[in-house]
C-alpha positions in Angstrom: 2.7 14.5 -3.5 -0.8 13.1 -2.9 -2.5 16.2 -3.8 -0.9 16.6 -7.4 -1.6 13.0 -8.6 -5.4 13.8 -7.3 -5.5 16.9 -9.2 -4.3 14.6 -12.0 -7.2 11.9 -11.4 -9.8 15.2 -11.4 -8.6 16.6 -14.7 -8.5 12.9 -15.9 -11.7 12.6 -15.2 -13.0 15.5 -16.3 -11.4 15.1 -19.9 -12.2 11.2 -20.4 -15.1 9.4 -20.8 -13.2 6.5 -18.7 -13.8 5.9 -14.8 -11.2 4.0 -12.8 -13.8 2.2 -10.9 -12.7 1.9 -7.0 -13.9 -1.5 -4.4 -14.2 -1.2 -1.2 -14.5 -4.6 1.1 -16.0 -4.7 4.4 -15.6 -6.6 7.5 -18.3 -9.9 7.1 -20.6 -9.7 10.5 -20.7 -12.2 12.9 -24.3 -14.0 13.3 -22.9 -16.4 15.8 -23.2 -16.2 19.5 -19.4 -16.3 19.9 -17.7 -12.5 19.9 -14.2 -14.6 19.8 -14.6 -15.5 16.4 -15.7 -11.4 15.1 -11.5 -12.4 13.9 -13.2 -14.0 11.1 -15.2 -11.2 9.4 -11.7 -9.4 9.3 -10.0 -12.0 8.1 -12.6 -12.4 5.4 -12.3 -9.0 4.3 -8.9 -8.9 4.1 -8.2 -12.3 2.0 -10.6 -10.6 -1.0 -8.9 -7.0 -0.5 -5.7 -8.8 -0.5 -7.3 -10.8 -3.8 -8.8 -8.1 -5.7 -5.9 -5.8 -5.4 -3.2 -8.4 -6.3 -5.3 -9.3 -9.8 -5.5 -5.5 -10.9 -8.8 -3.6 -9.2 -7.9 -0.8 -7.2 -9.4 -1.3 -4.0 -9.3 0.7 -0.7 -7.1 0.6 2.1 -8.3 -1.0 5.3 -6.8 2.1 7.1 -9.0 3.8 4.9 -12.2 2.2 5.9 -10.7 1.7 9.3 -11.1 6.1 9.6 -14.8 6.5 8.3 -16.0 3.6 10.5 -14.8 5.9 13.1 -16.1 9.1 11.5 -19.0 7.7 11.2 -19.2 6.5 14.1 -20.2 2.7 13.0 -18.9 -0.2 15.0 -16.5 -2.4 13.1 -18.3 -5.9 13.7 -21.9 -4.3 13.5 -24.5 -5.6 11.2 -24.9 -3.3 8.4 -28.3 -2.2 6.9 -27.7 -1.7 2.7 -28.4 2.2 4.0 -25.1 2.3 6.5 -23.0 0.5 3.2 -24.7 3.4 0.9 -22.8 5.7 3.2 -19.7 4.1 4.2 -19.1 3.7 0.1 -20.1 7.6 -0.5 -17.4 8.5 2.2 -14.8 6.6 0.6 -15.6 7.5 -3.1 -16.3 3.5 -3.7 -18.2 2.4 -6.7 -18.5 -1.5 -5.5 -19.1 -2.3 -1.9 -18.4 -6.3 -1.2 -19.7 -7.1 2.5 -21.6 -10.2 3.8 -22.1 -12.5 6.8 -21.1 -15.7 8.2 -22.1 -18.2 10.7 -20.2 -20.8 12.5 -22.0 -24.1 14.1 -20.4 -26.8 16.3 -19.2 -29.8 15.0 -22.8 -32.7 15.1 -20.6 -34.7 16.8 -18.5 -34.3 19.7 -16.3 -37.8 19.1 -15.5 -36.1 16.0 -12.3 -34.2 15.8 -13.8 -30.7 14.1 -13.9 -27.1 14.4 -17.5 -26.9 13.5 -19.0 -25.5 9.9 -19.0 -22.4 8.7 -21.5 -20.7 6.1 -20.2 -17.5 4.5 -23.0 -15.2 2.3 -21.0 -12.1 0.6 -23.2 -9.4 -1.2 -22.2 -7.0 -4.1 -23.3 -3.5 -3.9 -23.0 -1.1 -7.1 -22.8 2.1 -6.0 -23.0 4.3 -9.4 -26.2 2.4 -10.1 -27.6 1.8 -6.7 -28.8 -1.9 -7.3 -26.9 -5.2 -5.8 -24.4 -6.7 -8.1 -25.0 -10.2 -6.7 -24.9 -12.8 -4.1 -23.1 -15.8 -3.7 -22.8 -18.3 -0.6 -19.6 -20.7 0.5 -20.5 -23.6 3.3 -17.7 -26.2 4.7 -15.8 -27.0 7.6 -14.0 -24.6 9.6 -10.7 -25.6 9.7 -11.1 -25.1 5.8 -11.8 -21.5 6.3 -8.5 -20.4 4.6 -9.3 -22.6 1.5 -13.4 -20.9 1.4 -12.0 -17.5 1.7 -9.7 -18.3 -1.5 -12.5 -19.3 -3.2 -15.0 -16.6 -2.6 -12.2 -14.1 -3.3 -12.3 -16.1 -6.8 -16.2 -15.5 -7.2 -16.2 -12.0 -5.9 -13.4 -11.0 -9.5 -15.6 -13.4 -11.4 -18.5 -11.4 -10.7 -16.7 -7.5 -10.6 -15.0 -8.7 -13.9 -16.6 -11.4 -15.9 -14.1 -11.7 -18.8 -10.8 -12.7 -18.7 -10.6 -13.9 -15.4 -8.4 -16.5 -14.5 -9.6 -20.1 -13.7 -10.3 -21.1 -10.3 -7.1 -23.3 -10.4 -4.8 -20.8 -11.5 -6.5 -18.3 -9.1 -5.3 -20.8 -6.3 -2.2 -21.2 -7.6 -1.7 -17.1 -7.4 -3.3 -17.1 -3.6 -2.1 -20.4 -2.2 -3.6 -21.4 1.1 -2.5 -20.3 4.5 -2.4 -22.5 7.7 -5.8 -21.5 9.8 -3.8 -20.4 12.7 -1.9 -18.0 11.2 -4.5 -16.1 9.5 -5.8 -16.1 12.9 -2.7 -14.5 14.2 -2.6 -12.5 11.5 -5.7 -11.0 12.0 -5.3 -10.7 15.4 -3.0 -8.6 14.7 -4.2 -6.2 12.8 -7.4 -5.2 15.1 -4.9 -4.8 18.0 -4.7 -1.2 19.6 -1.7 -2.0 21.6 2.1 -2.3 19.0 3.6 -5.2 21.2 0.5 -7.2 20.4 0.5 -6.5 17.0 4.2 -7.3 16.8 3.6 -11.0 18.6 0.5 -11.8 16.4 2.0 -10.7 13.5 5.5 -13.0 14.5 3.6 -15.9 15.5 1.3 -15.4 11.9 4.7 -15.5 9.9 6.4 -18.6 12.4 3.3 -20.6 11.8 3.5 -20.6 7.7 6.9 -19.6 6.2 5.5 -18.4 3.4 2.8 -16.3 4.4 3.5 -12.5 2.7 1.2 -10.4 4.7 2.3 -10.4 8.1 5.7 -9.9 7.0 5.2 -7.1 5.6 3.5 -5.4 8.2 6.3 -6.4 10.3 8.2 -4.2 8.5 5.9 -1.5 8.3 5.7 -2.0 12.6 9.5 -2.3 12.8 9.8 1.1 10.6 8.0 3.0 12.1 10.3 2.6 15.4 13.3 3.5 13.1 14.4 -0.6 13.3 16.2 -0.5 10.1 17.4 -3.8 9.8 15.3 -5.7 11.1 12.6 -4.3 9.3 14.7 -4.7 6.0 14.6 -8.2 6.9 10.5 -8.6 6.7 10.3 -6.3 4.0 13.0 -8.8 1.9 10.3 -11.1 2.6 7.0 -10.2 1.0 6.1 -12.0 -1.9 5.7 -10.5 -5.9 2.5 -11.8 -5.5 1.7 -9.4 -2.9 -0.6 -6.6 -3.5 1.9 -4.4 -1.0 5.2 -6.1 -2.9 6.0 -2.5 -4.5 5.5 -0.8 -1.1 8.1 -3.0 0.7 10.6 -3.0 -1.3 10.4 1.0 -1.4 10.8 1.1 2.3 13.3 -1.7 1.8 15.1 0.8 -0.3 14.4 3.8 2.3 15.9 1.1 5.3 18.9 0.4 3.0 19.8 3.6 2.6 19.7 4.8 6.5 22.3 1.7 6.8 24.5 3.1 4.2 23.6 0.5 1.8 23.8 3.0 -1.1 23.6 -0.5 -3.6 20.9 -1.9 -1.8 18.9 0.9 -2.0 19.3 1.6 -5.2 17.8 -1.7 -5.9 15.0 -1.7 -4.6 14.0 1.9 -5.9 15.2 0.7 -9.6 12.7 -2.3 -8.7 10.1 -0.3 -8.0 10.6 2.4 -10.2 10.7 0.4 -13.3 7.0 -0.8 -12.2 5.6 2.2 -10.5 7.4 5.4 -11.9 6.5 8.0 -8.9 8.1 10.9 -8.5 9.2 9.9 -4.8 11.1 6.6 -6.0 12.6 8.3 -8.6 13.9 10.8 -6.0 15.1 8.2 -3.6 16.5 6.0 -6.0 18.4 9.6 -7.2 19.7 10.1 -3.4 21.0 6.2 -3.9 22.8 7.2 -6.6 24.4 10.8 -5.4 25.5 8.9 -2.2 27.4 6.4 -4.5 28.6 10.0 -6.8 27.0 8.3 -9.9 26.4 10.6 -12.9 22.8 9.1 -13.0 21.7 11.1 -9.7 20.8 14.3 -11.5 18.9 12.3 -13.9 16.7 10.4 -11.3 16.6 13.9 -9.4 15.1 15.8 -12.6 12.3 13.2 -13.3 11.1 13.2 -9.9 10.8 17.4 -10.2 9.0 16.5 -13.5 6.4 14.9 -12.0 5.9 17.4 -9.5 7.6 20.6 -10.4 6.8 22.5 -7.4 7.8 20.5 -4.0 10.7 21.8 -2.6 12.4 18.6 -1.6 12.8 17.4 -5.6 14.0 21.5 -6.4 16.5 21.1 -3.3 17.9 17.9 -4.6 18.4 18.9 -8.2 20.1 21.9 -7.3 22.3 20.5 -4.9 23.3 17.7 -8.2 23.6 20.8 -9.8 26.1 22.6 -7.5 28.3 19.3 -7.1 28.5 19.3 -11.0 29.5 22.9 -10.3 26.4 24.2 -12.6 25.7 26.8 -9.9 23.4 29.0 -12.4 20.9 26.8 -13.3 21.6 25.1 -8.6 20.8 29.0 -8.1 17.6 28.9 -10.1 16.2 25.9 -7.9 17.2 27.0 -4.3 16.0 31.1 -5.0 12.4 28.9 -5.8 12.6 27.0 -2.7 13.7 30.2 -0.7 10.8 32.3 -1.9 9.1 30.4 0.0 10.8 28.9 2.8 13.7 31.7 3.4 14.2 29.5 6.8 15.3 26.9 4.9 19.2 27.0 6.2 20.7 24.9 3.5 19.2 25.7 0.4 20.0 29.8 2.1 23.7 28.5 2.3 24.0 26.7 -0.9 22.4 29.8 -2.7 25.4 31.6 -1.4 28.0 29.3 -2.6 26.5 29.2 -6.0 26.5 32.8 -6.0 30.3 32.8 -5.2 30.5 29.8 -7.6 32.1 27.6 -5.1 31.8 24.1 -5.6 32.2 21.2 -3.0 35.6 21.0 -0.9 37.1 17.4 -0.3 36.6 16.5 3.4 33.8 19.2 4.1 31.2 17.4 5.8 28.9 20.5 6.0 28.1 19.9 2.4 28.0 16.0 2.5 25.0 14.0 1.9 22.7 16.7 1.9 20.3 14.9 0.0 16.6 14.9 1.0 14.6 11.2 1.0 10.8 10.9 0.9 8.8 8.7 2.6 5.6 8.9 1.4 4.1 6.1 -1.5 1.4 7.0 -3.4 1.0 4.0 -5.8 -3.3 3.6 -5.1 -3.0 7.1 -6.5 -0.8 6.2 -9.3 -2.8 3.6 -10.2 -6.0 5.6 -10.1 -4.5 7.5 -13.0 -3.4 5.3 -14.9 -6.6 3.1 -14.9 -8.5 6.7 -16.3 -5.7 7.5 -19.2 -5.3 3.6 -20.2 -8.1 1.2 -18.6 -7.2 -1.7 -20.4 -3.5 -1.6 -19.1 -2.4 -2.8 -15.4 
């Protein structure tokens, strides 16, 4: 799926005068003696992704910049020379590079119940016209860490945007502040090799401040990933509109739904997402929600997913099977000879063919033909929105 909405973005490209320009945010460095609190550079980075994405830029993935820091062979806490930035923004296509430093100093006075002060310095890098984009500085105490980062996230769109930016106050009222020790968690978690430590960092992040999306959602994402359906419907139930991933988890909300035979549920979520972020995968898993319940609407769902990309097989299987059930087994036909020509290993399509070429239709009680229907699990939206920003740059 990912390669056709990039050949979209190329031709896009090519045709209009209009760029979809990308941001890429890297970990702050560390200039303080204490390696325990590298946590903080992450964490940094992750509050103005999490910022910049939610308010409309398309900014990349950290598992994104998580890969060419390997690639490249670059440590992740490493102080980077403007050179190293060039490169790690040419490897990721970026055309804005945000990345900084900080500092952390003990408290003057021991009596005194304090973390210590922090001083944060983020840079701006424009990549198309090699020349920095700006600096700007936060100070304050540490324990206030979670309010600074809100507010350089706030300076960073100020100075990628400049016009119609929200005010500061409404900014905070979008990205409300988190409790210190659960961004700490949170963070933790996500530089974690091991998956039980990212599960109990990410648990304790979400204990610590009810309403804190992010974790939650990679909960989810953890608790998929190990097939935990409902449990990892639960976290996913829980991430915030506000969220730049909120479309995400509710399409995996939809996908755990549906492996617990909550055909409404599921259908839900993908009509949630689908009515925000019309990719051909939710409209081909909100189609499966819809066969499993035998609504008329299935093939419908089915044929705009093949629309948007007419030549993957699982979108042909699934409209041809809508097909045969509707007992249209010349036009089913059509759609499984496509998917044989060039799978002929594919056993059900190779079976199905045969019954539409003996035009017979589905048997009550024959569980060979039941629920045939094929789900996706990949989400493209980055790429969706790529698009989208290059045909229509004013809408997001």
């Amino acid at each position: 799926m990912r390669c056709v909405y990039v050949a979209a973005v190329f031709a896009a490209l090519v045709a209009s005068p209009a760029v979809a320009d990308t941001y890429l945010v890297l970990p702050f460095f560390n200039l303080s003696s204490n390696s325990n609190l590298d946590w903080i550079g992450e964490s940094l980075a992750e509050t103005v992704q999490e910022a910049l994405s939610s308010e409309g830029l398309m900014v990349l993935e950290r598992d994104d910049r998580v890969e060419v820091y390997r690639r490249l062979s670059i440590r992740p806490y490493s102080l980077l020379t403007e050179a190293s930035v060039l490169k790690i923004g040419e490897e990721m296509d970026a055309e804005h590079v945000i990345f900084g430093q900080f500092n952390v100093k003990p408290g003057p006075d021991a009596a005194v119940k304090s973390k210590g002060s922090i001083q944060l310095t983020a840079r701006l890098l424009d990549l198309k016209k090699i020349r920095s984009g700006g600096q700007f500085s936060e100070t304050g105490a540490l324990e206030d860490l979670a309010a600074l980062e809100v507010h350089l996230a706030w300076q960073a769109l100020q100075s990628l945007r400049g016009n119609g930016v929200p005010t500061e106050a409404e900014f905070r009222e979008r990205h409300r502040v988190v409790r210190l020790d659960a961004i700490e968690n949170y963070t933790r978690g996500l530089v974690a090799s091991n998956l039980d430590d990212k599960h109990r960092f990410f648990t304790q992040a979400a204990r610590l401040d009810t309403h804190y999306s992010q974790p939650c959602f990679q909960l989810g994402r953890l608790l998929w990933k190990r097939k935990e359906y409902k449990t990892a419907a639960d976290w996913f139930q829980r991430v915030a509109p506000s969220d730049a991933h909120y479309h995400q988890a509710n399409f995996f909300l939809g996908l755990c739904r549906y492996y617990g035979n909550d055909f409404a549920g599921a259908r839900a979520a993908f009509q949630l997402v689908a009515s925000a972020v019309p990719l051909s995968e939710v409209y081909n898993n909100l189609g499966a929600s819809l066969s499993r319940a035998n609504s008329p609407d299935a093939l419908e769902a089915f044929r705009k997913a093949l629309e948007g990309d007419p030549g993957d097989a699982v979108y042909q299987f699934n409209v041809g099977y809508a097909l045969w059930r509707k007992g249209d087994f010349r036009a089913s036909a059509e759609q499984f000879e496509a998917i044989l020509a060039r799978d002929p290993s594919d056993q059900q399509a190779g079976s199905l063919l045969e019954r539409c070429e003996k035009q017979s239709g589905p048997r009550p009680a024959d569980t060979r033909t039941e629920g045939l229907e094929r789900l996706k699990s990949n989400y493209e939206e980055s790429a969706y929105w790529q698009l989208k920003a290059v045909l229509q740059p004013d809408k997001r």
